[in-house]
N, CA, C, O and CB atoms as a CASP TS submission, in Angstrom:
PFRMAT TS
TARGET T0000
AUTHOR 0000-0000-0000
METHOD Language model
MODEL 1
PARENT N/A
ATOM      1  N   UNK     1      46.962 -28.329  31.519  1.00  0.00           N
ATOM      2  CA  UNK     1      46.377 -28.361  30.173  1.00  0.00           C
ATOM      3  C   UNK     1      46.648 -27.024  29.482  1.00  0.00           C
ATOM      4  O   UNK     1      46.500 -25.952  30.067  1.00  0.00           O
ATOM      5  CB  UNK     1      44.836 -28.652  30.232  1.00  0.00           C
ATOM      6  N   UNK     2      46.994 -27.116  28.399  1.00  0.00           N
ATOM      7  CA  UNK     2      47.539 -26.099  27.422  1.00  0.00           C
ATOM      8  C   UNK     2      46.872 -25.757  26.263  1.00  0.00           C
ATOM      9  O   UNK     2      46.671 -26.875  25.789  1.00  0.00           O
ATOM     10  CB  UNK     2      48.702 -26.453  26.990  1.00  0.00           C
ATOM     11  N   UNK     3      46.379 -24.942  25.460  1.00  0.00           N
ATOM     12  CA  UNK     3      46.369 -24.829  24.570  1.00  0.00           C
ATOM     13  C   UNK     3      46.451 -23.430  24.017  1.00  0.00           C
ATOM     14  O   UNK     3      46.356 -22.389  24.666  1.00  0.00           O
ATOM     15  CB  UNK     3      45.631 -25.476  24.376  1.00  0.00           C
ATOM     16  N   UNK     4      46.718 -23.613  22.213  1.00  0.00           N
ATOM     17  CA  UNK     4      47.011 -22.081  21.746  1.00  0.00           C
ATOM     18  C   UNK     4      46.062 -21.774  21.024  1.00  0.00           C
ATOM     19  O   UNK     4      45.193 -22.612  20.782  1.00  0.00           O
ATOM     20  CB  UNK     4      48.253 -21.758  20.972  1.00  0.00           C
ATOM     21  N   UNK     5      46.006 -20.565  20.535  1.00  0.00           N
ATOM     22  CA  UNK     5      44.753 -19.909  20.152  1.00  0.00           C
ATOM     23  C   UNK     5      45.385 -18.846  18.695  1.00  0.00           C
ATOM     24  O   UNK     5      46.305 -18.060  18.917  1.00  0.00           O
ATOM     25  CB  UNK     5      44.018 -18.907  21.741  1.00  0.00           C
ATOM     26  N   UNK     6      44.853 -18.940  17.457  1.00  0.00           N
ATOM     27  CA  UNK     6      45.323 -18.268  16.721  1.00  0.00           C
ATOM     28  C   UNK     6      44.130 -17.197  16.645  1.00  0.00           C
ATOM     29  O   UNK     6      42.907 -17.326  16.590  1.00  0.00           O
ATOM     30  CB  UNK     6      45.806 -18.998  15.583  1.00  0.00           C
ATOM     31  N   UNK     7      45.057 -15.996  16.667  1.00  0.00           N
ATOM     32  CA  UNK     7      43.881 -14.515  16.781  1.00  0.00           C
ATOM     33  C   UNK     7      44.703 -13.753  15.328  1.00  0.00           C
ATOM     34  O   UNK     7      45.906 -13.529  15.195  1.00  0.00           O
ATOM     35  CB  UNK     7      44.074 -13.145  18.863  1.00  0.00           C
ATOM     36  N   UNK     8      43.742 -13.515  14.501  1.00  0.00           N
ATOM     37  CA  UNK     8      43.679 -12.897  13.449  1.00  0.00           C
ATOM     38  C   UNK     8      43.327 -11.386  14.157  1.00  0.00           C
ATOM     39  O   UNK     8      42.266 -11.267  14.771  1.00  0.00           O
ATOM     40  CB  UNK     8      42.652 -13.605  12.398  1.00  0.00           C
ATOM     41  N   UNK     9      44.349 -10.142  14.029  1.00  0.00           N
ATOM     42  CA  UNK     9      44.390  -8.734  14.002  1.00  0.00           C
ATOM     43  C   UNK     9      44.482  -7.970  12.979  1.00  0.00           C
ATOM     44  O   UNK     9      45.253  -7.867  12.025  1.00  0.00           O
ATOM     45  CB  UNK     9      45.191  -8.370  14.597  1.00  0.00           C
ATOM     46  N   UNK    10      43.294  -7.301  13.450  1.00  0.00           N
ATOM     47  CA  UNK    10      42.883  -6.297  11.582  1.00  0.00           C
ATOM     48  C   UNK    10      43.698  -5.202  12.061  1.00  0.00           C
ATOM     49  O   UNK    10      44.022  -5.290  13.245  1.00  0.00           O
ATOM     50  CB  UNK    10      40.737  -5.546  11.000  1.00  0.00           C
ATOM     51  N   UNK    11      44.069  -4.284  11.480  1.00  0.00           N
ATOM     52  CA  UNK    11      44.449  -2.760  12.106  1.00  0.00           C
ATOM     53  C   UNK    11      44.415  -2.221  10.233  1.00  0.00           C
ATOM     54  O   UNK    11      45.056  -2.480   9.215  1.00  0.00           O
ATOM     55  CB  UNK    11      46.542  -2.589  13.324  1.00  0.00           C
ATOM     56  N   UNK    12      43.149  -1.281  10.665  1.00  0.00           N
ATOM     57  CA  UNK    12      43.034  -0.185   9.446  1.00  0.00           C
ATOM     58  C   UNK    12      43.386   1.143  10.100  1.00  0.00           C
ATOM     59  O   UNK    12      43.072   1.396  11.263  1.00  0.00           O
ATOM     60  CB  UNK    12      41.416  -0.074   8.714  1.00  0.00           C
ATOM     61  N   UNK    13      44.205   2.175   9.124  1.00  0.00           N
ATOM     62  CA  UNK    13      44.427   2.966   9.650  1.00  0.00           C
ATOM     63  C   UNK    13      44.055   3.943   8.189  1.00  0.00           C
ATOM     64  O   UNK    13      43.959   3.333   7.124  1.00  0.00           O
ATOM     65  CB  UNK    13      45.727   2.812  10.440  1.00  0.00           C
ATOM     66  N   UNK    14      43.887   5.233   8.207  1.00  0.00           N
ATOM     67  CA  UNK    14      43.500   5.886   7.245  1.00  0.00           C
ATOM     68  C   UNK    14      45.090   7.238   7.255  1.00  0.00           C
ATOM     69  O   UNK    14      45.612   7.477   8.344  1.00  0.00           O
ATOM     70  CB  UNK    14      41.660   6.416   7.603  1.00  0.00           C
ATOM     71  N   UNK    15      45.532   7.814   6.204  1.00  0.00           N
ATOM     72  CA  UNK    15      46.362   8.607   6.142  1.00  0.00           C
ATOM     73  C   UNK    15      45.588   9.773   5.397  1.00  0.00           C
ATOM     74  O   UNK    15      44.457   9.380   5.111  1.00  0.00           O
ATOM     75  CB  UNK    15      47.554   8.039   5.588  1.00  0.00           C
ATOM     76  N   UNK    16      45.786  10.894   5.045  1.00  0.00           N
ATOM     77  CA  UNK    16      45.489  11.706   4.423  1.00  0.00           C
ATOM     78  C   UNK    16      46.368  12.615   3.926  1.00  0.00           C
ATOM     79  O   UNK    16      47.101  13.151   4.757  1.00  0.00           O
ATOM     80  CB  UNK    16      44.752  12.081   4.912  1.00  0.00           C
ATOM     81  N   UNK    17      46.535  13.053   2.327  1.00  0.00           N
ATOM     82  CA  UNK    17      47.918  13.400   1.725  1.00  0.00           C
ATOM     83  C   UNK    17      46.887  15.077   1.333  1.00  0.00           C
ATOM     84  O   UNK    17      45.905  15.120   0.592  1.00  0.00           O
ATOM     85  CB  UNK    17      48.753  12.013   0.035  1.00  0.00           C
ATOM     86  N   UNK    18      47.415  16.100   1.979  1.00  0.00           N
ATOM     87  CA  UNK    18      47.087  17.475   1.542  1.00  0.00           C
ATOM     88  C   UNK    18      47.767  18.085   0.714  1.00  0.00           C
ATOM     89  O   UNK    18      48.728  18.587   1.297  1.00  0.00           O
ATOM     90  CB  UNK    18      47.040  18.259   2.403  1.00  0.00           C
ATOM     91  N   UNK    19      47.772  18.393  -0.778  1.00  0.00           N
ATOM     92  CA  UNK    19      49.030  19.274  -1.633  1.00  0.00           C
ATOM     93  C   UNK    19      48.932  20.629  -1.647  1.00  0.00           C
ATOM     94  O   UNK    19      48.179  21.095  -0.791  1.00  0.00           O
ATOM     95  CB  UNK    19      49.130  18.982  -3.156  1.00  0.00           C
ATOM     96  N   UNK    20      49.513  21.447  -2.423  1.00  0.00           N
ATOM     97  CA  UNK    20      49.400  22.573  -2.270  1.00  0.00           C
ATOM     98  C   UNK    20      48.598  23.343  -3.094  1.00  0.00           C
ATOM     99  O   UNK    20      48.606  24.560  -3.277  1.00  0.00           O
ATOM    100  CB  UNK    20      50.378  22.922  -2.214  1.00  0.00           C
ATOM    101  N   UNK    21      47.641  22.144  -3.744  1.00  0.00           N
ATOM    102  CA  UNK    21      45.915  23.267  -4.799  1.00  0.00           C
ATOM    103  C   UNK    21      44.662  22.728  -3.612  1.00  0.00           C
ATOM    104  O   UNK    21      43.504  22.733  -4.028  1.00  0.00           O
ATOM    105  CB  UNK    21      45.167  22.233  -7.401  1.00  0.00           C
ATOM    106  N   UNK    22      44.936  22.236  -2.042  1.00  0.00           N
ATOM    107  CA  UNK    22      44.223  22.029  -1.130  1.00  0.00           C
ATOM    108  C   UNK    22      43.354  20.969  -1.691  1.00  0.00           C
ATOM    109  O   UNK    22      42.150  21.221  -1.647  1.00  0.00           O
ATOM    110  CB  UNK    22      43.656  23.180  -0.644  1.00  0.00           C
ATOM    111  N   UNK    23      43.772  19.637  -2.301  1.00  0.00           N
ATOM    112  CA  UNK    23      43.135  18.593  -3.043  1.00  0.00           C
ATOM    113  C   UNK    23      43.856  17.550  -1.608  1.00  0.00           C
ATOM    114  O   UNK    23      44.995  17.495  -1.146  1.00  0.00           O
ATOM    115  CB  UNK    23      43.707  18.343  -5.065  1.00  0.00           C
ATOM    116  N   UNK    24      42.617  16.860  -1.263  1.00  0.00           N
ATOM    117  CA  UNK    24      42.797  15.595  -0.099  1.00  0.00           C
ATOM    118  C   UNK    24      42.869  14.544  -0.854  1.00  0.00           C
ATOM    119  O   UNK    24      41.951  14.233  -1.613  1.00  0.00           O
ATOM    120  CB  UNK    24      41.592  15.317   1.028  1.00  0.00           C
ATOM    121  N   UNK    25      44.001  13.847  -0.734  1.00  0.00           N
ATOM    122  CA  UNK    25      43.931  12.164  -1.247  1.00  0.00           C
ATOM    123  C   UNK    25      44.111  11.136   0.517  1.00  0.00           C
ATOM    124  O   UNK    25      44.765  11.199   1.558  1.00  0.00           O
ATOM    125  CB  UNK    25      45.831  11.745  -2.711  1.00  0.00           C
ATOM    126  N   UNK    26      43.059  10.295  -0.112  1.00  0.00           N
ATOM    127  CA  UNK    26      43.066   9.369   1.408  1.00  0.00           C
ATOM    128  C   UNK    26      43.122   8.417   1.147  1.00  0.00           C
ATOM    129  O   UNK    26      42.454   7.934   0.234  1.00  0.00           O
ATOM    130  CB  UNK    26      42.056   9.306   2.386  1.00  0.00           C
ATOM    131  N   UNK    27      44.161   7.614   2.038  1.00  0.00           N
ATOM    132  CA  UNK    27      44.564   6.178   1.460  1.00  0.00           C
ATOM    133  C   UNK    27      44.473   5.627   2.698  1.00  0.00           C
ATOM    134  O   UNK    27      44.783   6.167   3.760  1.00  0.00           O
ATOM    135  CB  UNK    27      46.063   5.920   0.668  1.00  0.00           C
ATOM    136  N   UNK    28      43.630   3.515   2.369  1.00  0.00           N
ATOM    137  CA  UNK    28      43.437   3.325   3.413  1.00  0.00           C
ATOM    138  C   UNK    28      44.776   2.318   3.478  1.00  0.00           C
ATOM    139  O   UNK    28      45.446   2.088   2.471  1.00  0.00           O
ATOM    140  CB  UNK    28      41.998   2.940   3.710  1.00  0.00           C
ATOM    141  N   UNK    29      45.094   1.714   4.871  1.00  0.00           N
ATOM    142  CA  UNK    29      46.101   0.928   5.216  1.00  0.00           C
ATOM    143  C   UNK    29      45.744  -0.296   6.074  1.00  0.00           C
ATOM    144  O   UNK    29      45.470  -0.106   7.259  1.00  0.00           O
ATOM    145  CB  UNK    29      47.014   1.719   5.828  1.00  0.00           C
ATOM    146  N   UNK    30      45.723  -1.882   5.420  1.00  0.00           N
ATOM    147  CA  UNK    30      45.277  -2.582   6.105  1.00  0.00           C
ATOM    148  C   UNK    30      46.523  -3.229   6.584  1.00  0.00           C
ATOM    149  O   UNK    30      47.624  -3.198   6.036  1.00  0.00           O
ATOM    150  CB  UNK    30      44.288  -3.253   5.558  1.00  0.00           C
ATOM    151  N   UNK    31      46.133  -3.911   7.865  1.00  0.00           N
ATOM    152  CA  UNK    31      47.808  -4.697   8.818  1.00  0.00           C
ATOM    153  C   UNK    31      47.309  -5.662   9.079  1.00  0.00           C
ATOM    154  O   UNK    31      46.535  -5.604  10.034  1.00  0.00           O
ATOM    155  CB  UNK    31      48.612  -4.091  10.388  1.00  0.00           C
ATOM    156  N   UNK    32      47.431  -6.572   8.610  1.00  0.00           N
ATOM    157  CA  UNK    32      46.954  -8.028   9.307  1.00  0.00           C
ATOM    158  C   UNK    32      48.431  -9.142   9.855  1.00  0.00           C
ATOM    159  O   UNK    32      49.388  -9.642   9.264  1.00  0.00           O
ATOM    160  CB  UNK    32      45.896  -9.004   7.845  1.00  0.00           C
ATOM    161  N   UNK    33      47.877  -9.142  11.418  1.00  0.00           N
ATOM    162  CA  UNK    33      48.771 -10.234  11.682  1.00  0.00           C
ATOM    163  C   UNK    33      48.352 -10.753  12.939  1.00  0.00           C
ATOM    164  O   UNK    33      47.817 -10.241  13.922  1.00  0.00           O
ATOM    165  CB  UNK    33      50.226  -9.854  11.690  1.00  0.00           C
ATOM    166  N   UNK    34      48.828 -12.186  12.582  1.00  0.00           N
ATOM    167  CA  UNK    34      48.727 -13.249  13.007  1.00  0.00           C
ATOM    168  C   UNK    34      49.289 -13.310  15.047  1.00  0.00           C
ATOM    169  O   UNK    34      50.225 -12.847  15.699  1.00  0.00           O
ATOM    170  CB  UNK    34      49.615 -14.080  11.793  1.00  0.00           C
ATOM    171  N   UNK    35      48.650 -13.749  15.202  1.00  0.00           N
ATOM    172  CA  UNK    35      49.113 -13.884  17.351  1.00  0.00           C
ATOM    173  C   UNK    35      48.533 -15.159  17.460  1.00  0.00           C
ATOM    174  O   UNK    35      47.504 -15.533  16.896  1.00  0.00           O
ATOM    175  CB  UNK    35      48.101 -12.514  18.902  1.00  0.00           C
ATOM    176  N   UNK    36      49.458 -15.989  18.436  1.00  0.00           N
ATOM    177  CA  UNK    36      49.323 -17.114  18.937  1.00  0.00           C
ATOM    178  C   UNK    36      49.533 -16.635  20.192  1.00  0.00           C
ATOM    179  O   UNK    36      50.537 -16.114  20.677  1.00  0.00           O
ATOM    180  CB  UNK    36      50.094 -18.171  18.442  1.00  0.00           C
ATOM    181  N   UNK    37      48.394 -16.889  20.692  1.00  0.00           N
ATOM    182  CA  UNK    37      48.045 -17.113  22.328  1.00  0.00           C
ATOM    183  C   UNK    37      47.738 -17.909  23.046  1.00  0.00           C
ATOM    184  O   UNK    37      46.756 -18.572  22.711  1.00  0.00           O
ATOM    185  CB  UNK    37      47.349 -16.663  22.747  1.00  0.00           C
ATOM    186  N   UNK    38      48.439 -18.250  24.423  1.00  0.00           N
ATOM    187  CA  UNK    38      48.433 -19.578  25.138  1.00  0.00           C
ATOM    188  C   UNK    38      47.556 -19.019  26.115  1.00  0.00           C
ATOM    189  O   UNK    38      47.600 -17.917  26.662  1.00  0.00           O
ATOM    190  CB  UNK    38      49.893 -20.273  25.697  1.00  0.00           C
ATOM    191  N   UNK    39      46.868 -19.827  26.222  1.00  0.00           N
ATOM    192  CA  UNK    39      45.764 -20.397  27.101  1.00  0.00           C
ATOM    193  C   UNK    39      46.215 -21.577  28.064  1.00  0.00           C
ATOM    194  O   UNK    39      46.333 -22.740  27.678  1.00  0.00           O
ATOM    195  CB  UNK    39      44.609 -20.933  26.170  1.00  0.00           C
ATOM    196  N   UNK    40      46.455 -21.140  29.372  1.00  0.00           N
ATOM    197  CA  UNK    40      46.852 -22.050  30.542  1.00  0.00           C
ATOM    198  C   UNK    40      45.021 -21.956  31.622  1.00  0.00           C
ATOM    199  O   UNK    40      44.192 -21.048  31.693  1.00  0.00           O
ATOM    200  CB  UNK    40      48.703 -21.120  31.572  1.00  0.00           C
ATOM    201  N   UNK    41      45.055 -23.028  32.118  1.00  0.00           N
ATOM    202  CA  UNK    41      44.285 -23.338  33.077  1.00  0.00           C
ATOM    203  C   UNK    41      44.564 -24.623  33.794  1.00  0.00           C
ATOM    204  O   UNK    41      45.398 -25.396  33.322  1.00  0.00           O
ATOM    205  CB  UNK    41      43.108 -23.298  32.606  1.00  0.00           C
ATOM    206  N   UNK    42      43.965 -24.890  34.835  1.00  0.00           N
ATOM    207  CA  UNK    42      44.212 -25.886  35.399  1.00  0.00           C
ATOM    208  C   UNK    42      42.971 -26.646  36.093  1.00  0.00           C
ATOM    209  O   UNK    42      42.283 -26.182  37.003  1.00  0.00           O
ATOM    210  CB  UNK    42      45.176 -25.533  36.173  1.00  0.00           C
ATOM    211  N   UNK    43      42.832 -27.821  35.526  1.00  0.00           N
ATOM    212  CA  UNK    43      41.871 -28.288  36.418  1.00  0.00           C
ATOM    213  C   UNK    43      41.707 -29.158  37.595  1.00  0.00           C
ATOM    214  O   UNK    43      40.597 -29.299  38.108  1.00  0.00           O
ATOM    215  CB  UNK    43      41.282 -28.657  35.846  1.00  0.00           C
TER
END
């Protein structure tokens, strides 16, 4: 018996841009993707 499994993956990541009057800009970064995972067992 088989089945698949759809898993939704967040990945936030944050960057931070420093210039040269020492002013922080922070930008966020979202990644979303998709995984299909099989699930085997046997009964």
């Amino acid at each position: 018996l088989m089945q698949y499994v759809f898993v939704d993956i967040k990945i936030c990541y944050q960057v931070k841009f420093i210039s040269k009057d020492d002013t922080v800009t922070s930008s966020y970064y979202f990644y979303t993707k998709q995984m299909k995972l099989s699930l085997h067992w046997s009964e």
